[in-house]
KEVEXLO-374790 format. One record per atom (N, C-alpha, C): residue in three letters; y, x, z. Coordinates in steps of 0.2 Angstrom, whole numbers, padded with zeros to 4 digits, always signed. Each point is the difference from the previous one (the first is absolute). Example, Ala and Ser with C-alpha at 12.3 -4.5 7.8 and 13.67 -1.06 7.14 Angstrom:
ala-0028+0066+0039ala+0006-0004+0000ala+0006+0004+0000ser+0005-0002-0004ser+0006+0004+0001ser+0005-0004+0003
//
This chain:
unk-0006+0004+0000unk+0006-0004+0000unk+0006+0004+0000unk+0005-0003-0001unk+0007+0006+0000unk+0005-0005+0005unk+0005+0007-0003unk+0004-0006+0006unk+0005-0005+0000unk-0002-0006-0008unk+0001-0005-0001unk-0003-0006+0001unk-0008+0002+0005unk-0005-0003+0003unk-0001+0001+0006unk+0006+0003+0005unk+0002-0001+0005unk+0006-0006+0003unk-0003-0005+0005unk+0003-0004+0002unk+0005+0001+0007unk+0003-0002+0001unk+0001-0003+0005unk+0001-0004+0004unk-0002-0004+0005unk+0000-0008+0004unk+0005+0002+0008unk+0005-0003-0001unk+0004+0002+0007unk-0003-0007+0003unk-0001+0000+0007unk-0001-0007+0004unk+0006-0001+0004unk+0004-0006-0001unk+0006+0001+0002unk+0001-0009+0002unk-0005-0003+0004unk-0001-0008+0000unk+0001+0000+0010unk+0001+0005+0004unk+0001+0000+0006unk+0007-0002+0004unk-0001-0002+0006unk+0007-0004+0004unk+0001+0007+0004unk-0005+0005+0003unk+0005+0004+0003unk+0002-0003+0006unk-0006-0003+0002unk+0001-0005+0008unk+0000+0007+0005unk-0001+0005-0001unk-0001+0004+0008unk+0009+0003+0000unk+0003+0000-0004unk+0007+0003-0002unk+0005-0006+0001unk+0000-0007+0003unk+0004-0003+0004unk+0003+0003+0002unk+0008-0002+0002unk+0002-0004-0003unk+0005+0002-0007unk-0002+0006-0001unk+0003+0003-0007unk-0004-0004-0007unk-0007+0000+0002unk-0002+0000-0006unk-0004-0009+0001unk+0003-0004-0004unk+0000-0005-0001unk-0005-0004-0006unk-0002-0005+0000unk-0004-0004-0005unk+0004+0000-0009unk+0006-0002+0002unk+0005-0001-0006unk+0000+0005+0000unk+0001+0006+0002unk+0004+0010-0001unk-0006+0004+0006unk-0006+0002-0003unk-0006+0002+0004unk+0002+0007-0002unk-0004+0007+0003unk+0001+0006+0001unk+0002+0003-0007unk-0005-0002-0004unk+0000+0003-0008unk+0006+0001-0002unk+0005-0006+0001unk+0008+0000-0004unk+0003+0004+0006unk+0001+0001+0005unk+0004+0005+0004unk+0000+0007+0000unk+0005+0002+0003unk+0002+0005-0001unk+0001+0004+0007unk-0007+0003+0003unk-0001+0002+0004unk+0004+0007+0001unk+0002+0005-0004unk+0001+0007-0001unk+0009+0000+0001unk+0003-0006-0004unk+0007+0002+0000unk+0001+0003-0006unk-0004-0001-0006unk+0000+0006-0004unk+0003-0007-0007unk+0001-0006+0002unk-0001-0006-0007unk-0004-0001-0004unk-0007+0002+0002unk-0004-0001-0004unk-0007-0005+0005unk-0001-0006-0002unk-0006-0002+0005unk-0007+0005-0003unk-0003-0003+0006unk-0011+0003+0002unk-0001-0001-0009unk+0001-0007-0002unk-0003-0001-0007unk+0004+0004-0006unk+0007+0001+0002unk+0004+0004-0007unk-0004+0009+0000unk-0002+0001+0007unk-0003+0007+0002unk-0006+0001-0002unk-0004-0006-0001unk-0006-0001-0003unk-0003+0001-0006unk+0005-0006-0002unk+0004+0002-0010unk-0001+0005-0002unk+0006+0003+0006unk+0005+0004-0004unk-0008+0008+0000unk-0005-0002+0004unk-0005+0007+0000unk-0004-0001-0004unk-0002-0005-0001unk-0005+0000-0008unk+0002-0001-0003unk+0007-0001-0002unk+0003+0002-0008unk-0001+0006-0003unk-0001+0004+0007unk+0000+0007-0003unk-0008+0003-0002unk-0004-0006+0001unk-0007+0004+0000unk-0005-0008-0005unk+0004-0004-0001unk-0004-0007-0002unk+0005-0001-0007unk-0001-0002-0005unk+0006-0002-0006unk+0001-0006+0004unk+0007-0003-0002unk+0003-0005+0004unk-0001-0009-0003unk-0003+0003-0006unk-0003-0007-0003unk-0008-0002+0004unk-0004+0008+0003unk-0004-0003+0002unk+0001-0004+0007unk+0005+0001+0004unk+0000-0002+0006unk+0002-0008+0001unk-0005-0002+0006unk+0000-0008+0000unk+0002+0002+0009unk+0003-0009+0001unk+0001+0000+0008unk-0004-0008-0001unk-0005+0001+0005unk-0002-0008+0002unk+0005-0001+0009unk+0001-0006-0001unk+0007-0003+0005unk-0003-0006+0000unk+0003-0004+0002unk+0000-0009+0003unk+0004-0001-0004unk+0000-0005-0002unk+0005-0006-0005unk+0006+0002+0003unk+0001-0001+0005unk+0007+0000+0003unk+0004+0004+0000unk-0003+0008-0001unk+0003+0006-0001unk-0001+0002-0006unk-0002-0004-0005unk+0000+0004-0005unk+0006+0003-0003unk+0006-0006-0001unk+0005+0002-0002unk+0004+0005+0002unk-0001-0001+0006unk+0003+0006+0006unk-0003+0007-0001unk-0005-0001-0001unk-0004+0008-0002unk+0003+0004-0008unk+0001-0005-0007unk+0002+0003-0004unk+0008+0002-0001unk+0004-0003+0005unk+0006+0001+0002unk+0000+0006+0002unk-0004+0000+0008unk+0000+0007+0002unk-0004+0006-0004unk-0004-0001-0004unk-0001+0007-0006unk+0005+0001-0006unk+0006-0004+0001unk+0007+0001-0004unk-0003-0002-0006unk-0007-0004-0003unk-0001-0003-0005unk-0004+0005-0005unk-0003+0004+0003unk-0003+0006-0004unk-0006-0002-0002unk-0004-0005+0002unk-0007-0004-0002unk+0002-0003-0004unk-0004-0003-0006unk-0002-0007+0001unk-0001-0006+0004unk+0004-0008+0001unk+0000-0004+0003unk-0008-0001+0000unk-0004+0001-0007unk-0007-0002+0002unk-0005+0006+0003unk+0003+0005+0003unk-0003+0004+0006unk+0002+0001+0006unk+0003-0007+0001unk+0001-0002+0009unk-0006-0007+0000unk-0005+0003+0002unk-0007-0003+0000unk+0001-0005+0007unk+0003-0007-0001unk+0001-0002+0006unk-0006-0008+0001unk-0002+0003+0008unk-0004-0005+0002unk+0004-0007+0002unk-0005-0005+0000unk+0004-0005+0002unk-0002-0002+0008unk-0005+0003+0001unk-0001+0001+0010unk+0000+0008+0000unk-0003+0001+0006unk-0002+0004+0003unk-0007+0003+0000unk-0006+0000-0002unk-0005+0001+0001unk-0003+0006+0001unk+0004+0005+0005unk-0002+0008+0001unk-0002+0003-0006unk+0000+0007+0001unk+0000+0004-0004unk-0008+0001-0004unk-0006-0003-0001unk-0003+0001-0003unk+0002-0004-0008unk+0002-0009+0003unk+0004-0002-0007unk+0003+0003-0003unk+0007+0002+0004unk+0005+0006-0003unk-0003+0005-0006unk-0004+0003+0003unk-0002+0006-0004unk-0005-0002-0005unk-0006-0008+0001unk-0002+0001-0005unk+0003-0005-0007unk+0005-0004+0004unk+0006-0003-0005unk+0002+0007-0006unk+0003+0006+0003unk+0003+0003-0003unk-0005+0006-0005unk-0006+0000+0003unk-0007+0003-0005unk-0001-0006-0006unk+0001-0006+0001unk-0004-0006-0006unk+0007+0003-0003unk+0006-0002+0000unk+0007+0003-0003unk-0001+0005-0006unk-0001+0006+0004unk-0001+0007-0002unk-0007-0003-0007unk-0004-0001+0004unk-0006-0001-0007unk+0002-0002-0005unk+0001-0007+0002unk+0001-0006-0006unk+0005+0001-0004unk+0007+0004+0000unk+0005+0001-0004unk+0000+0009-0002unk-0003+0001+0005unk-0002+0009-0003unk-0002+0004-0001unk-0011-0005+0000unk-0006+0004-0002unk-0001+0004+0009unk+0003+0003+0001unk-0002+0004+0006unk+0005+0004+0001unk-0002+0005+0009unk+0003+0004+0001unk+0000+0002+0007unk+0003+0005+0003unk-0001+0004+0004unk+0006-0005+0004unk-0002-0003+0008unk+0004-0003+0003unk+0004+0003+0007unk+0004+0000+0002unk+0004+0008+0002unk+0004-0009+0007unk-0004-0002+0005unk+0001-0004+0003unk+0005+0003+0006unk+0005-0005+0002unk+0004+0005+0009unk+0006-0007-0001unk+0002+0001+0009unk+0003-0005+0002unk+0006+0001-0004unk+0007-0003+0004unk+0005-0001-0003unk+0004+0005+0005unk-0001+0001+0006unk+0005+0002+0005unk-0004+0004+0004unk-0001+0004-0002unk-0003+0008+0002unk+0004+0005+0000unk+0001+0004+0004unk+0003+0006+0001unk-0003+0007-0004unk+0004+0003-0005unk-0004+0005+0000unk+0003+0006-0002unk+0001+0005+0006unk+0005+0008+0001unk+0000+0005-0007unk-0008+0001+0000unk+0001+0007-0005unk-0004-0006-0006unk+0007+0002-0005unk-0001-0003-0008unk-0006+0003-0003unk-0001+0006-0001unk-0002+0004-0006unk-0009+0002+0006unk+0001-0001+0006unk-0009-0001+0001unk-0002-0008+0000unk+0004-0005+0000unk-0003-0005-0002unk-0003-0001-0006unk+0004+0004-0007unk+0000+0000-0007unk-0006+0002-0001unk-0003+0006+0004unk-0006+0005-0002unk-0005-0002+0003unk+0000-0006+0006unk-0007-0003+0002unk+0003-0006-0002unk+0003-0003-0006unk-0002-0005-0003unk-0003+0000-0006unk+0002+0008-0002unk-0001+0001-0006unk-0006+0000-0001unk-0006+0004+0007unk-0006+0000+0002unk-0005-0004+0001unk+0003-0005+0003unk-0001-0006+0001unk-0002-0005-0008unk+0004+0002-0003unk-0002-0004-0008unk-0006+0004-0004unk+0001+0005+0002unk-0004+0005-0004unk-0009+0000+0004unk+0000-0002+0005unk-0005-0003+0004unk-0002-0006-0004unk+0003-0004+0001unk-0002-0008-0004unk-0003-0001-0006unk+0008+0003-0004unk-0006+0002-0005unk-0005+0004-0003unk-0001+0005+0002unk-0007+0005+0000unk-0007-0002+0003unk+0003-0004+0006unk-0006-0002+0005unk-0001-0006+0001unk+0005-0005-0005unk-0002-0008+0000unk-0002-0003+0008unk+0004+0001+0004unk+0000-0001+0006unk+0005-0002+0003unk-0002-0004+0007unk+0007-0002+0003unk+0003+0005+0004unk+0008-0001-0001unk+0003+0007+0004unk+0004+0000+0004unk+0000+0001+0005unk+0003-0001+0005unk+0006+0004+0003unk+0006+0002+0003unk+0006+0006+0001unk-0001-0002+0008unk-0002+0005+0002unk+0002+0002+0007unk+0002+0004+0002unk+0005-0003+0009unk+0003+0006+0002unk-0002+0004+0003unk-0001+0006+0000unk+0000+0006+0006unk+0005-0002+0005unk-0005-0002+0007unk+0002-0002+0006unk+0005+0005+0003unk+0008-0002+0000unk+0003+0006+0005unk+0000+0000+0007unk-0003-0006+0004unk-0001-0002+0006unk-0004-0006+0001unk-0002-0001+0005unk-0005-0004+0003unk+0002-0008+0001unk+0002-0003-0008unk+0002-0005-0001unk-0004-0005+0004unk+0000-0007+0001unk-0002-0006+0005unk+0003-0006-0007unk+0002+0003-0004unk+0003-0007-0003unk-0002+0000-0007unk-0005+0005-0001unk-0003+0001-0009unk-0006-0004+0003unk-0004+0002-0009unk-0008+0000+0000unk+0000+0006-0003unk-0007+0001+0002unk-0002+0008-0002unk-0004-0001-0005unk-0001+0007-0003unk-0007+0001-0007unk-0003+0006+0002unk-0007-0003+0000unk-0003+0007+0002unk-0004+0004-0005unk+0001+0007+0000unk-0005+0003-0007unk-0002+0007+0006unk+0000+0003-0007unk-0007+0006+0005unk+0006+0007-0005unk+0003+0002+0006unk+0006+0005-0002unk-0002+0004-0004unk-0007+0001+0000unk-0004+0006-0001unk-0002+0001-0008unk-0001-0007-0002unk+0000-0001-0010unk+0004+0003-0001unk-0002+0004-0005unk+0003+0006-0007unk+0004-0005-0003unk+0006-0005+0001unk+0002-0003-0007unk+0007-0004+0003unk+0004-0001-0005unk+0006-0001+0002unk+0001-0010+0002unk-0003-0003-0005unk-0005-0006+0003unk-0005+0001+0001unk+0001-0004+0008unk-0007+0000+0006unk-0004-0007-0001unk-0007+0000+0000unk-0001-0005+0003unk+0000-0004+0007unk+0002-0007+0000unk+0001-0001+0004unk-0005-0002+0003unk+0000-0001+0008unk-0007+0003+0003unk+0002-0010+0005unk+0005+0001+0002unk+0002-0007+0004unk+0007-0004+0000unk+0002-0005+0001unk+0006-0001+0002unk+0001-0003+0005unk+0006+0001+0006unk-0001+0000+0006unk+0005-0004+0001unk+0000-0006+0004unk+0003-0002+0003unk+0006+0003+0004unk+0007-0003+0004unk+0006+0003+0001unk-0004+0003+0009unk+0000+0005+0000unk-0004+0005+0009unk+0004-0001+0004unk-0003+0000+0005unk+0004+0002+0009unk+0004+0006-0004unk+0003+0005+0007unk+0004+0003+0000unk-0008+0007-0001unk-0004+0000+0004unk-0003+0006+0003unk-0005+0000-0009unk-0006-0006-0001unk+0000+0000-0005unk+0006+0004-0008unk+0007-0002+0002unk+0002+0003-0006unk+0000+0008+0003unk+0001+0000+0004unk-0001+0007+0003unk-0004+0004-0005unk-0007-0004+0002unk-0008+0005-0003unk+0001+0000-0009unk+0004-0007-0002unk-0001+0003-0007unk+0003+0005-0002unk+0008+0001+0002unk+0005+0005-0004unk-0003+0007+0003unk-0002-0001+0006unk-0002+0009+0001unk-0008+0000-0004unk-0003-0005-0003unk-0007+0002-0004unk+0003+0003-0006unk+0005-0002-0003unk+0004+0001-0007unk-0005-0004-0007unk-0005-0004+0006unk-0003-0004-0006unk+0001-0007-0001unk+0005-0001+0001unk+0006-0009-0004unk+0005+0003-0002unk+0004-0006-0002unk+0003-0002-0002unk+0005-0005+0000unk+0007-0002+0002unk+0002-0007+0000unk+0000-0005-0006unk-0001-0005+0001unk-0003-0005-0004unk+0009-0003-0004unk+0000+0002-0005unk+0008-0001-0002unk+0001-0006-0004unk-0007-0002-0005unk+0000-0008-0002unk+0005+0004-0007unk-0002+0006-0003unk+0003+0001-0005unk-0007+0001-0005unk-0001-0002-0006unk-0007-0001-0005unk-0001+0003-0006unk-0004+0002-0005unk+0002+0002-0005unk-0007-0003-0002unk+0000-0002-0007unk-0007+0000-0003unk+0001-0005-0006unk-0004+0001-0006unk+0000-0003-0005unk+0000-0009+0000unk+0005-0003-0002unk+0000-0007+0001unk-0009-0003-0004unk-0001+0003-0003unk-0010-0004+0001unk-0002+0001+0003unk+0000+0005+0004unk-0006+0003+0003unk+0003-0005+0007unk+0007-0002+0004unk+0001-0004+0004unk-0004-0008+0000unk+0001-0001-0007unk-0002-0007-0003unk-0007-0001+0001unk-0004+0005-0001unk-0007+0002+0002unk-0003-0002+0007unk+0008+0003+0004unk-0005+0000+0007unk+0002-0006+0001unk+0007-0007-0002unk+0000-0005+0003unk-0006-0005-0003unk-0001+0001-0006unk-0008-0003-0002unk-0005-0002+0003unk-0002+0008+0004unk-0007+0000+0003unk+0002+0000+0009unk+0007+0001+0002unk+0000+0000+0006unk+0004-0007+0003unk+0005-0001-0005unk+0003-0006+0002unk+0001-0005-0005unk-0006-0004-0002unk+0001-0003-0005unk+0003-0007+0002unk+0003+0000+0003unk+0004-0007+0001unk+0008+0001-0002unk+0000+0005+0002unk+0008+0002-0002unk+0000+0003-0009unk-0007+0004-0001unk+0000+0001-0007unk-0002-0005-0007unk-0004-0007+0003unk+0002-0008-0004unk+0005+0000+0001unk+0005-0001+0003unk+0009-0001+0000unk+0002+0005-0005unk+0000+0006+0001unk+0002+0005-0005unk-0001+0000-0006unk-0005-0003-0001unk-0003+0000-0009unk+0004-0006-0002unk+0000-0005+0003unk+0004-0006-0002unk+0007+0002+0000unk+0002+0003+0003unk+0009+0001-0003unk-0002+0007-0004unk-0004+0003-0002unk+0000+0006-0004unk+0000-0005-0005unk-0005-0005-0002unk-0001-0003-0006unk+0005-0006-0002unk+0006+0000+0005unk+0007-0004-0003unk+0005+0006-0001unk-0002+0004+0000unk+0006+0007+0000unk+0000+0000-0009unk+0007+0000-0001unk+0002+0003-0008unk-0002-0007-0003unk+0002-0007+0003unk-0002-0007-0004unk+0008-0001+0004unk+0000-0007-0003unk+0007-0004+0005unk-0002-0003+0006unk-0009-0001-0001unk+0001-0003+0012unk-0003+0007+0004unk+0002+0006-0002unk+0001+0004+0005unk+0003-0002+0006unk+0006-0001-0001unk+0005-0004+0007unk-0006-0005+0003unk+0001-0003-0001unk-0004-0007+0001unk-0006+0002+0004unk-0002+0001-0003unk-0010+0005+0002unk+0004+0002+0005unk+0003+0005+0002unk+0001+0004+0006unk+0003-0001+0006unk+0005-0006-0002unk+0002-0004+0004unk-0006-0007+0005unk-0005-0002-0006unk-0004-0002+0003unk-0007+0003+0003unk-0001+0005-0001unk-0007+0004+0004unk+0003+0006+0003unk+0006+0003-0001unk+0000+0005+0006unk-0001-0002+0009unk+0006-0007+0001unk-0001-0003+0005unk-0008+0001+0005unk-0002-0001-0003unk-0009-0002+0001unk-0005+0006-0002unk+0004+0008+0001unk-0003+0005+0000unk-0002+0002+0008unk-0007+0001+0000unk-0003+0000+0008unk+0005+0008+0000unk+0003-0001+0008unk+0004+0003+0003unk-0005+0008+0005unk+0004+0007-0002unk-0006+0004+0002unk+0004+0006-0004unk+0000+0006+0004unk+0002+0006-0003unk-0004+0003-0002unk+0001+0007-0005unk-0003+0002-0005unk-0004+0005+0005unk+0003+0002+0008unk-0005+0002+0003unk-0004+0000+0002unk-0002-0007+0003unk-0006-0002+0003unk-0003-0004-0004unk+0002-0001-0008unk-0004-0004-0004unk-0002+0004-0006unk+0004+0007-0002unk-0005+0004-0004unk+0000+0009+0003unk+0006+0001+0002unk-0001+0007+0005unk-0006+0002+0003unk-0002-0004+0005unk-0002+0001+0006unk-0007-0003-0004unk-0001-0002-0005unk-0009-0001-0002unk-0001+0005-0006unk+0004+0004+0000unk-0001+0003-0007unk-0001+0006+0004unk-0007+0004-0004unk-0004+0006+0000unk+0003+0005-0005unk+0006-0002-0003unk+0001+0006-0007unk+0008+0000+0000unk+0001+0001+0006unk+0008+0002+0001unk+0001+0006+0003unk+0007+0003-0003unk+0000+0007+0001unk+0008+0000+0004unk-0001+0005+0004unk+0008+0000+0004unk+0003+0007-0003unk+0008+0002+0000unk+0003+0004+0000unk+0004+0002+0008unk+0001+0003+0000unk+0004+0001+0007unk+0004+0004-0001unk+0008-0003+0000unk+0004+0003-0001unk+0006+0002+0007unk+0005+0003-0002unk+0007+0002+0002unk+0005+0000-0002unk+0004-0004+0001unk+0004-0002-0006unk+0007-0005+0004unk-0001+0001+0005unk+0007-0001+0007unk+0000-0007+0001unk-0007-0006-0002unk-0002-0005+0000unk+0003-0005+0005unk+0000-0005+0000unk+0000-0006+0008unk+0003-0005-0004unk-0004-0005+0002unk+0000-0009-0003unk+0008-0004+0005unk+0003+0003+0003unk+0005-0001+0003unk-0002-0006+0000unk-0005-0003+0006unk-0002-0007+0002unk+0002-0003+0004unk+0002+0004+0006unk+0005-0002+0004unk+0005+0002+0004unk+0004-0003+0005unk+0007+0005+0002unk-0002+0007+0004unk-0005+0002+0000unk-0003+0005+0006unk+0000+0006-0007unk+0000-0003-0007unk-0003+0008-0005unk+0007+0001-0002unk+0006-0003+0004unk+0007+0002-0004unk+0000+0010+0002unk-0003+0000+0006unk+0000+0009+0000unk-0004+0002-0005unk-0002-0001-0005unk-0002+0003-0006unk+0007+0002-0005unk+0004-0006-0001unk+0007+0001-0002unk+0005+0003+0002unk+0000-0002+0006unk+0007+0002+0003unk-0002+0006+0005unk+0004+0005+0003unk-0003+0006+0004unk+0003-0003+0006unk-0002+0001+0007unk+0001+0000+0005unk+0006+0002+0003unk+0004-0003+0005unk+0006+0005+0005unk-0006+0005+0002unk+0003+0002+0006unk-0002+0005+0005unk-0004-0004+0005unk+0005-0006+0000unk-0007-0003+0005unk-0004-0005-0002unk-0002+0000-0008unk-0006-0001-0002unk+0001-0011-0001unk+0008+0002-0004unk+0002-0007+0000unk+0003+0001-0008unk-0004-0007-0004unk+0003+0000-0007unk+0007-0004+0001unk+0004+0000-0004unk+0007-0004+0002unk+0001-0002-0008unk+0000-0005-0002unk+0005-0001-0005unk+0004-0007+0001unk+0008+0003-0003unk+0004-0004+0000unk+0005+0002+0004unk+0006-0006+0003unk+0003+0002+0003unk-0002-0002+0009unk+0001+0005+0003unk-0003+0003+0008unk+0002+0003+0004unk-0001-0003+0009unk+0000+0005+0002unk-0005-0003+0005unk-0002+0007+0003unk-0008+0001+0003unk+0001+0005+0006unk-0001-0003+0005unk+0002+0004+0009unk-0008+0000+0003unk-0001+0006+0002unk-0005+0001+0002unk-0008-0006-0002unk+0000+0002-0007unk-0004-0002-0003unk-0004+0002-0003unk-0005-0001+0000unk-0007+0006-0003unk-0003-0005-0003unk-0006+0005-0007unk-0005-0001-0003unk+0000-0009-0003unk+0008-0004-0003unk+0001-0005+0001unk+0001+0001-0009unk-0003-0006-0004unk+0002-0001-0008unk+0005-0006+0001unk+0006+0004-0003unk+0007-0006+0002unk+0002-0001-0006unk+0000-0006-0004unk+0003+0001-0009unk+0007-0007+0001unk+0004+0002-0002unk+0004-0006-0002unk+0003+0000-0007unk+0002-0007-0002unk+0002+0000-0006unk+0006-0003+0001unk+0004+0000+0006unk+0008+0000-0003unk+0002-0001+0007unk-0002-0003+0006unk+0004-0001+0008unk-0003+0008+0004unk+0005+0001+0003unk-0004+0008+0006unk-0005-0004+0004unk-0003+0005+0000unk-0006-0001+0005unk+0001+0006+0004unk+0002+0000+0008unk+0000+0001+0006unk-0007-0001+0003unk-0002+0004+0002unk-0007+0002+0004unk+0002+0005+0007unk-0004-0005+0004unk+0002+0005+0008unk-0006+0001+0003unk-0002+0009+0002unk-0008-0002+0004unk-0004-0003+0000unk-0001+0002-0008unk-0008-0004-0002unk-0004+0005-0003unk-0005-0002+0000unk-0006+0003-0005unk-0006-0002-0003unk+0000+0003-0005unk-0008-0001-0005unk+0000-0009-0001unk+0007-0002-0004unk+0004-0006-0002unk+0000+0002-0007unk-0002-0009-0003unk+0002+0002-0007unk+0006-0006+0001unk+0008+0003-0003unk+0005-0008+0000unk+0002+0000-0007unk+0000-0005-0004unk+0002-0003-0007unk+0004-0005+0000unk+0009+0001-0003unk+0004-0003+0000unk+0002-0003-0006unk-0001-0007-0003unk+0004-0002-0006unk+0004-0004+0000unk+0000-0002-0005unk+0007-0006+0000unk-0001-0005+0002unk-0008-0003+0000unk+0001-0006+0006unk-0008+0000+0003unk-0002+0008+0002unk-0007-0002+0003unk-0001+0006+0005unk-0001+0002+0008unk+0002+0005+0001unk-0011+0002+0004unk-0002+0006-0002unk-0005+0000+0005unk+0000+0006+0003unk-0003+0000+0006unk-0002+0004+0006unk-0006-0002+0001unk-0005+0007-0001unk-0006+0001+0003unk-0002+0007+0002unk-0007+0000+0004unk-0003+0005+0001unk-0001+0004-0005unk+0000+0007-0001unk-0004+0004-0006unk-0007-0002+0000unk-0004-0001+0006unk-0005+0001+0000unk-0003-0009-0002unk+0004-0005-0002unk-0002-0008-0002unk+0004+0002-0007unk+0001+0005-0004unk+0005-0001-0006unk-0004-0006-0007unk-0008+0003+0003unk-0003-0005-0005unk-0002-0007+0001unk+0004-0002+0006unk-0002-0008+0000unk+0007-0002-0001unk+0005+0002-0003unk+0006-0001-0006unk-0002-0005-0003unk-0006+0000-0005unk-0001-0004-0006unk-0002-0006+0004unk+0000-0003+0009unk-0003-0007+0001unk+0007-0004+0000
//
């Protein structure tokens, strides 16, 4: 294949509930502008596989409701007909096999180059050469492939992937996938140096996906065939308005990941974090001295290890610690660092 048979699928249908109350249902993480730099999570995501995917191959599957919002914020560089938008929600195995039947149907085949919308990622040119890798795995070894990160500490908030450090080869197979660990558990994996964090980022030939929802999920893969076999007619709409609805609900992890014997991991470095909630803003922003991220306008009295963000009133802080406080225009939160993920209730 070349690399006019490289695709791209950003998944960009998420609300961004643990990022309350910045990040909102109508204006969810993807379109914000967490760096201060004017570009949102999605324009930075664009803007990295333009440089590595032709910009005619990239697609975004979204929600109906964003879709128009989505080709606004890629400034119109797509086609309206590769903002692949669902009309519910039905997790990401839909998503992804929605955007496989797509790929076939209108372009024979091709190397599928899957990842979220609002991911963070530091060093440009090592992501470039473990994706480059990652393609070159797919298709040489017609398999499913997966990007891992090389754990830089004893996360509690991943899943892991476990392979055997020891294989001669830059795709490992993958040995298990592990649910999100205690603290001591993630301890044993990162000092084993045999996982990896599980980043939901995917590569593999759009047939060879199609294949697995056939034999592993054929309920969702009858739904599939049926809007492939209205695609390039006039009730494509139509069709897909009436069967996606009614796609059994189910991620592509626990429905073809995690039963699949012929998946291969990379494990990379590449300055990764899914910035998923207010606790990984220390991935972005650096720390005072006393171990307090601030943005905005503040002042902060003897206060420690405390994530304070405002987006337009001062936020004063007295004698607190290991506080997360978010101030907007009409929604203010205060919580523990250590409850940041029961945000999204």
């Amino acid at each position: 294949m070349t690399n006019q048979d490289n695709y791209c699928v950003i998944m960009g249908g998420g609300i961004g509930s643990r990022f309350w109350p910045f990040s909102r249902k109508t204006l969810p993480k993807q379109f914000l502008d967490f760096f201060g730099t004017g570009r949102s999570l999605l324009q930075q995501t664009f803007d990295r596989f333009q440089k590595v995917i032709p910009t005619e191959n990239i697609f975004i599957v979204t929600n109906e409701k964003q879709a128009a919002k989505m080709l606004e914020c890629v400034d119109g560089r797509i086609a309206k007909d590769h903002i692949l938008a669902e009309p519910s929600a039905r997790n990401t195995a839909a998503c992804i096999g929605y955007a496989a039947m797509e790929i076939v149907k209108k372009y024979g085949d091709g190397i599928m180059c899957i990842f979220p919308s609002d991911h963070f990622v530091k060093k440009e040119a090592a992501f470039k050469e473990i994706l480059g890798e990652a393609i070159k795995a797919a298709e040489e070894q017609d398999k499913l492939i997966t990007i891992g990160i090389a754990p830089t500490f004893p996360s509690t908030g991943y899943g892991y992937i476990k392979f055997d450090k020891k294989e001669d080869a830059i795709a490992r197979k993958v040995e298990e996938f592990k649910e999100k660990p205690d603290l001591e558990t993630a301890k044993a994996y990162v000092e084993s140096g045999n996982y990896a964090w599980n980043s939901g980022m995917f590569v593999w030939k759009a047939s060879t996906i199609l294949k697995k929802f056939e034999r592993l999920l054929p309920d969702i893969y009858e739904c599939l065939v049926k809007i492939g076999d209205a695609m390039n007619t006039p009730e494509e709409e139509n069709v897909i308005q009436e069967i996606y609805p009614v796609i059994p609900k189910i991620s592509i992890d626990y429905g073809i990941m995690e039963r699949s014997s012929d998946v291969l991991v990379l494990s990379g470095d590449f300055g990764w974090n899914d910035v998923g909630s207010w606790d990984m803003m220390k991935v972005i922003y650096d720390a005072d001295q006393n171990g307090n991220i601030i943005v905005g306008d503040q002042v902060n009295i003897d206060t420690t290890n405390t994530i304070s963000f405002s987006t337009g009133k001062m936020i004063a802080t007295i004698g607190v610690d290991n506080l997360v406080v978010v101030e907007t225009e009409d929604a203010v939160l205060v919580c523990s660092k250590d409850r940041v993920q029961d945000v999204k209730k």
